[in-house]
C-alpha positions as CSV (number, residue, x, y, z in Angstrom):
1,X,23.5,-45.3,19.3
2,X,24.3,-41.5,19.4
3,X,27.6,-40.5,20.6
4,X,27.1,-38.2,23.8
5,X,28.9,-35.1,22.8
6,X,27.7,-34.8,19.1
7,X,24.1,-35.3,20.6
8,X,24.7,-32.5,22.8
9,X,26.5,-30.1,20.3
10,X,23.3,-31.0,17.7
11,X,21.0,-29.9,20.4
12,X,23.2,-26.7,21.0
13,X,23.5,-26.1,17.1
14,X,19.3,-25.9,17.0
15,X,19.1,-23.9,20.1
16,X,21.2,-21.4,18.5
17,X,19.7,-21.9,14.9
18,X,16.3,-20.8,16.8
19,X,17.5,-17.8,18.4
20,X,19.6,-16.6,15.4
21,X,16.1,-16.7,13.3
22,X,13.9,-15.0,16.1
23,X,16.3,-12.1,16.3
24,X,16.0,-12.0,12.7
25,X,12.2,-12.0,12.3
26,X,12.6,-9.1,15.7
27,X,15.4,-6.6,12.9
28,X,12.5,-7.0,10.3
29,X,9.9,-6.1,12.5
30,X,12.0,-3.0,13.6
31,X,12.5,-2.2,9.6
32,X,8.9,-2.2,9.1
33,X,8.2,-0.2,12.1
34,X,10.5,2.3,10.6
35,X,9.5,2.0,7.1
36,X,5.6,3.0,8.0
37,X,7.4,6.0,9.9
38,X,8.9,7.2,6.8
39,X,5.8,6.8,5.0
40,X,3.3,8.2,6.7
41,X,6.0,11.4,7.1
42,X,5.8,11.5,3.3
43,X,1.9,11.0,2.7
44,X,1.3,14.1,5.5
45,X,3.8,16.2,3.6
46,X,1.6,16.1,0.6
47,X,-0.5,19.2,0.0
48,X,-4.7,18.5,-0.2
49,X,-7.0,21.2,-1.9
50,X,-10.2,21.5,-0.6
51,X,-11.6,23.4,-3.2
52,X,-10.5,20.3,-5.6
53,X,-11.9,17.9,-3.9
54,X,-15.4,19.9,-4.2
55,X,-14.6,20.4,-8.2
56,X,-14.3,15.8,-8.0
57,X,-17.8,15.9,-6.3
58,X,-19.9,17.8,-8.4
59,X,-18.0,16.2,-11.5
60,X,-19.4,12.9,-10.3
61,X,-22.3,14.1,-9.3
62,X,-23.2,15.5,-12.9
63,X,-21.7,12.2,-14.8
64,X,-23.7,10.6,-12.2
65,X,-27.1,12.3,-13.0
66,X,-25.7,11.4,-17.3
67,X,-24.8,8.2,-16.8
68,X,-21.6,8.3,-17.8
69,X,-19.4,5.0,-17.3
70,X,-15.6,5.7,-16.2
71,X,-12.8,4.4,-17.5
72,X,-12.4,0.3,-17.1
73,X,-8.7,0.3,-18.2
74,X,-6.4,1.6,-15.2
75,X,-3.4,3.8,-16.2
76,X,-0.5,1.9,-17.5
77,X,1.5,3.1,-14.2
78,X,-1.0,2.1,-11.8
79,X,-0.1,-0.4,-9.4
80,X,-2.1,-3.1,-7.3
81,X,-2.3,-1.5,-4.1
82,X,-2.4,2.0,-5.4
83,X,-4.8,4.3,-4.3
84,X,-6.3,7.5,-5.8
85,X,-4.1,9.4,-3.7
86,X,-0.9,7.8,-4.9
87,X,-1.7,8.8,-8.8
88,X,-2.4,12.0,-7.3
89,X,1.1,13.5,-8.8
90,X,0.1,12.3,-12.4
91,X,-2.3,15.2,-12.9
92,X,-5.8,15.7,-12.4
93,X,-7.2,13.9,-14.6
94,X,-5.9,10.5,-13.8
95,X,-7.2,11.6,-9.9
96,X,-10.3,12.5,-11.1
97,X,-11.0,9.2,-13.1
98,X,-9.4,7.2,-10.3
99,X,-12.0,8.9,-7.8
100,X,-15.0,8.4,-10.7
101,X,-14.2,5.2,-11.0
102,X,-14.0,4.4,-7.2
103,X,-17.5,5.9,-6.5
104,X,-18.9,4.2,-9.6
105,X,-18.1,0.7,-9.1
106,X,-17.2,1.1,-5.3
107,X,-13.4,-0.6,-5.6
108,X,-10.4,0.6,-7.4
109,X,-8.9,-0.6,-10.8
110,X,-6.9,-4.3,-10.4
C-alpha cells in the first residue's frame, strides 16, 4: 500500500510539474507576441514603389498576352514560407519572376 506522505509529496510534485509547464507555454506566448511586434515594425519600414509595381503588371500582362512560362526552379535562397516580398532585396528581377510566377500558376515556388 502507498505510504501517506510520499503519496501526498507525489501529488504535490505533479501539481507543481503542471504549473511550472503552463507558465512556460504563457513566456512563449509572450515571445511570440513580441516577436510579430518586431516583425511587422521591420516589414512597414520597408519602402514600396508604386510606379514598380505598375512596370510588374504590364510585364505580366504582355508575357501573358505571349505566353510565356516563368521560371519553375525557385532561387537557390528562397525559403518555404517566403513570399515575393521577402526576395524583394535580391533585386528586381528575382521580384518580378516571383510575382510572374505567382499570377501564372496562382501559388508560390515550394
Amino acid at each position: 500500500m502507498y505510504n501517506p506522505p510520499t503519496y501526498y509529496f507525489l501529488k504535490l510534485m505533479a501539481f507543481l510539474l503542471l504549473f511550472a509547464s503552463v507558465a512556460v507555454f504563457a513566456s512563449e506566448e509572450d515571445e511570440m507576441a513580441e516577436m510579430q511586434k518586431k516583425l511587422n515594425a521591420e516589414v512597414m519600414e520597408k519602402p514600396f514603389s508604386v510606379e514598380d509595381e505598375k512596370k510588374i503588371d504590364s510585364y505580366i500582362k504582355s508575357a501573358m498576352a505571349k505566353d510565356l512560362k516563368p521560371e519553375k526552379k525557385a532561387p537557390d535562397f528562397w525559403k518555404a514560407g517566403y513570399t515575393c516580398a521577402d526576395i524583394y532585396r535580391y533585386g528586381w528581377r528575382y521580384y518580378q519572376s516571383c510575382r510572374y510566377h505567382r499570377h501564372y500558376y496562382g501559388r508560390y515556388w515550394y
